[in-house]
C-alpha positions as CSV (number, residue, x, y, z in Angstrom):
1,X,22.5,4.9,-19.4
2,X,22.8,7.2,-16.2
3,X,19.3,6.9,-13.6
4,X,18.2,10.3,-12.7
5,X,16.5,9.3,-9.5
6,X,12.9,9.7,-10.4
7,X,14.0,6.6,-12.5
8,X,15.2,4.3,-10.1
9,X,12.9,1.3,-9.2
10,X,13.6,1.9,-5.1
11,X,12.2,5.6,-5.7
12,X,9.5,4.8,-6.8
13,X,8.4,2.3,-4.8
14,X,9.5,4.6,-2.1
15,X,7.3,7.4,-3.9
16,X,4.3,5.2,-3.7
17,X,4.9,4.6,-0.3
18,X,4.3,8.4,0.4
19,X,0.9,8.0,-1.1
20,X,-0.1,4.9,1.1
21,X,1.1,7.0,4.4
22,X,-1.6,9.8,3.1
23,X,-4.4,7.1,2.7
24,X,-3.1,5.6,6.6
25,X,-3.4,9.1,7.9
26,X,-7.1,8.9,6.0
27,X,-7.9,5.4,7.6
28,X,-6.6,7.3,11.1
29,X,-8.7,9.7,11.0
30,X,-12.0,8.1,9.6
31,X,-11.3,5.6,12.6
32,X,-11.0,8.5,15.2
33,X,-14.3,10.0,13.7
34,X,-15.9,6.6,14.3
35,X,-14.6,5.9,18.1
36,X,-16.2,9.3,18.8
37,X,-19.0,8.2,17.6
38,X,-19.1,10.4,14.7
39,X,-21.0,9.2,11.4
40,X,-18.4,9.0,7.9
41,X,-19.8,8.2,4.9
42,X,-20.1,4.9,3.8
43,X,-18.7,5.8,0.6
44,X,-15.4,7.3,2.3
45,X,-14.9,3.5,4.0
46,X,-15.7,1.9,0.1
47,X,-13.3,4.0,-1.3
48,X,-10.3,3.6,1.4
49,X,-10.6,-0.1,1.3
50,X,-10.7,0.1,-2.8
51,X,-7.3,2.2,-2.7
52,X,-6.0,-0.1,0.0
53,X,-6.9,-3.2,-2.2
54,X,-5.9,-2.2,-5.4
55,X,-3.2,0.6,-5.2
56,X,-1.4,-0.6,-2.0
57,X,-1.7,-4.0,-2.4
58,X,-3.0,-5.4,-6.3
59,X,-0.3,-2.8,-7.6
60,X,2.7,-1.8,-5.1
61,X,3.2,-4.8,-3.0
62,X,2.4,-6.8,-6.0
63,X,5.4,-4.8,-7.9
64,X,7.4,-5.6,-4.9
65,X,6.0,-9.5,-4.4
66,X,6.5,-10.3,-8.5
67,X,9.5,-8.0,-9.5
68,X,11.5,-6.7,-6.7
69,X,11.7,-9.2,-3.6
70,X,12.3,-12.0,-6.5
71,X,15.6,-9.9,-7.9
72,X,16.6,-9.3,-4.1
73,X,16.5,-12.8,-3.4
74,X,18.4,-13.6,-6.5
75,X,20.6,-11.3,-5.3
76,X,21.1,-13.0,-2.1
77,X,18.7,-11.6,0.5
78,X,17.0,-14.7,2.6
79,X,13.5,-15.5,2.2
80,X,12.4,-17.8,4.8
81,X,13.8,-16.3,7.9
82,X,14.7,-12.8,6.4
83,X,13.8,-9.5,5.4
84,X,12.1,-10.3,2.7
85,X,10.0,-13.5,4.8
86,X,9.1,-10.8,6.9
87,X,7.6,-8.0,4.3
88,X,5.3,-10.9,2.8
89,X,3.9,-12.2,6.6
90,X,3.1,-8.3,6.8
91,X,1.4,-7.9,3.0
92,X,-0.9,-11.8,4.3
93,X,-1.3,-9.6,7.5
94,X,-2.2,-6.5,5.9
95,X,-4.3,-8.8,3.3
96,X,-6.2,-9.8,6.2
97,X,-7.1,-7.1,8.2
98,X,-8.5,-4.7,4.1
99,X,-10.5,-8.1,3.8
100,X,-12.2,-7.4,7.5
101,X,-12.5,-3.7,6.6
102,X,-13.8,-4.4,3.4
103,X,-16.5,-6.6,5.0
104,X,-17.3,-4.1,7.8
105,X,-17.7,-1.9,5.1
106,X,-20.2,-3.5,3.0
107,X,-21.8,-4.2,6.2
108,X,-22.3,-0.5,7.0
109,X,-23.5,0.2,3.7
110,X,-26.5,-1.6,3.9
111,X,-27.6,-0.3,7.1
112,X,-25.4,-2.3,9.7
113,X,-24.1,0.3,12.0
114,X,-22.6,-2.4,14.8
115,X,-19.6,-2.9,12.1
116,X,-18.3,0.6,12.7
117,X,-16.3,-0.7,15.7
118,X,-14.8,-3.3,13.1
119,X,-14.1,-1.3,10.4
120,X,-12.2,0.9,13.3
121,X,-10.2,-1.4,14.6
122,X,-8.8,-3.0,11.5
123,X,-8.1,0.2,9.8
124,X,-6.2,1.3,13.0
125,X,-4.8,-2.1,13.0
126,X,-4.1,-1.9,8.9
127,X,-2.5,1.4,9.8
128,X,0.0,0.7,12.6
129,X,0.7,-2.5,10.9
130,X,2.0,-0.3,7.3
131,X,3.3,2.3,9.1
132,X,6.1,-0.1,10.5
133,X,5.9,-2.3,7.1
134,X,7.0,1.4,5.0
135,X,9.5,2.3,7.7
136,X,11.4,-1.6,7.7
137,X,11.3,-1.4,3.7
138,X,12.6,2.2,3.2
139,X,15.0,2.3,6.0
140,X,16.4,-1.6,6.1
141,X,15.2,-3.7,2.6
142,X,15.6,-1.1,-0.1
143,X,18.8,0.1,0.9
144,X,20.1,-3.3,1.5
145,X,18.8,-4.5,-2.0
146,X,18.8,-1.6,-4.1
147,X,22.6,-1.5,-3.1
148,X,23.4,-5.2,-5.0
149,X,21.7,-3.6,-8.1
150,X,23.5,-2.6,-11.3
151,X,22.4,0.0,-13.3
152,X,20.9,-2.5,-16.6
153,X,19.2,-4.3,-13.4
154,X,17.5,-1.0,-12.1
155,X,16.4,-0.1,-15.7
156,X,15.2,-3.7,-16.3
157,X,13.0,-3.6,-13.4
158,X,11.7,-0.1,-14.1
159,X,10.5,-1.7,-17.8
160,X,8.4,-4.4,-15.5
161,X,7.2,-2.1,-12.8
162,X,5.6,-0.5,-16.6
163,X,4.3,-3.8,-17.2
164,X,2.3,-4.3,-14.1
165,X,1.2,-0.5,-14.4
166,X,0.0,-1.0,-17.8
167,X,-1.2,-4.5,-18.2
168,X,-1.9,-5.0,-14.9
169,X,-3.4,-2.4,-13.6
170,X,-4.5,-0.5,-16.5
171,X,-3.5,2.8,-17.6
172,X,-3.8,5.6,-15.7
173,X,-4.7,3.6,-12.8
174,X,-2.2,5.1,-10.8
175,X,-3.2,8.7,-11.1
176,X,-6.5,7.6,-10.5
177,X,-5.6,6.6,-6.9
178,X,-3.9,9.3,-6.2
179,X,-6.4,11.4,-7.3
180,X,-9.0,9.7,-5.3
181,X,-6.6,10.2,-2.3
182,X,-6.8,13.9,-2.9
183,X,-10.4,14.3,-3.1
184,X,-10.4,12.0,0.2
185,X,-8.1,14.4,2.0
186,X,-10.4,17.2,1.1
187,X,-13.7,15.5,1.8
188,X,-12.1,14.6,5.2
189,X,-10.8,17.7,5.9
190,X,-14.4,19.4,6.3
């Protein structure tokens, strides 16, 4: 059976990647607001930290952790001491820095306005931190891994990337996030 692109397992990931770069430009900008002392709605920070919990982490880097960086390694890409050793220090990393945001931001919802400085700095932090994390994967991991891939290996992981959508995540998750990066886009944009 012949991929059309939109059916590769890299594209997609890659795809998905496009979406996170939107919510880092979001997490950008609510933490300009902040620094200039400007007041964002503490809703705006709950929902950031939900899409960076649960579509960026729970269901991309999870697709990538459980599915793809397993067949790479199978494949022969090092873990310890390689590419892929380095992606998972950066999803801990990342892990770290949406659980201090995530505090910060619970914080600032009940009244705690000295967390605003928090939540700024490990969203700018969280930013910087996936901006290089995309750029590494879609320039350096994915081609290097997606090359060692047949095709009944690319449809095979497409069928679990499903799995994780659907069992995992639930259905129509996914639009759901990037629906609720939309209406973040527009609410920020005012």
């Amino acid at each position: 059976m012949k991929h059309t692109q939109r059916n590769d397992p890299i594209t997609i990931l890659m795809e998905e990647h496009r979406v996170i770069e939107r919510a880092i430009r979001l997490l950008q900008k609510v933490a300009e607001r902040i620094d200039a002392g400007r007041d964002v709605e503490a809703s705006v920070l709950a929902d950031l930290v939900d899409f960076v919990r649960n579509f960026a982490d729970r269901c991309h880097h999870g697709k990538e952790e459980k599915i793809l960086f397993q067949t790479f390694a199978e494949k022969g890409i090092p873990v310890e001491g390689g590419p892929i050793g380095v992606m998972l220090f950066e999803h801990e990393e990342g892990r770290r820095a949406a659980r201090a945001m995530a505090e910060a931001a619970s914080k600032i919802k009940d009244g705690d306005r000295s967390k605003r400085k928090d939540f700024s700095e490990n969203a700018k932090s969280y930013a910087q931190l996936l901006t290089q994390h995309i750029y590494k994967e879609d320039n350096i991991l994915y081609p290097m891994g997606g090359r060692l891939l047949s095709e009944d290996e690319k449809e095979g992981l497409l069928r679990r990337f499903e799995v994780v959508e659907k069992e995992e995540m639930g259905e129509g998750v996914h639009e759901k996030y990037i629906n609720l990066i939309k209406e973040l886009e527009r609410r920020l944009s005012q």
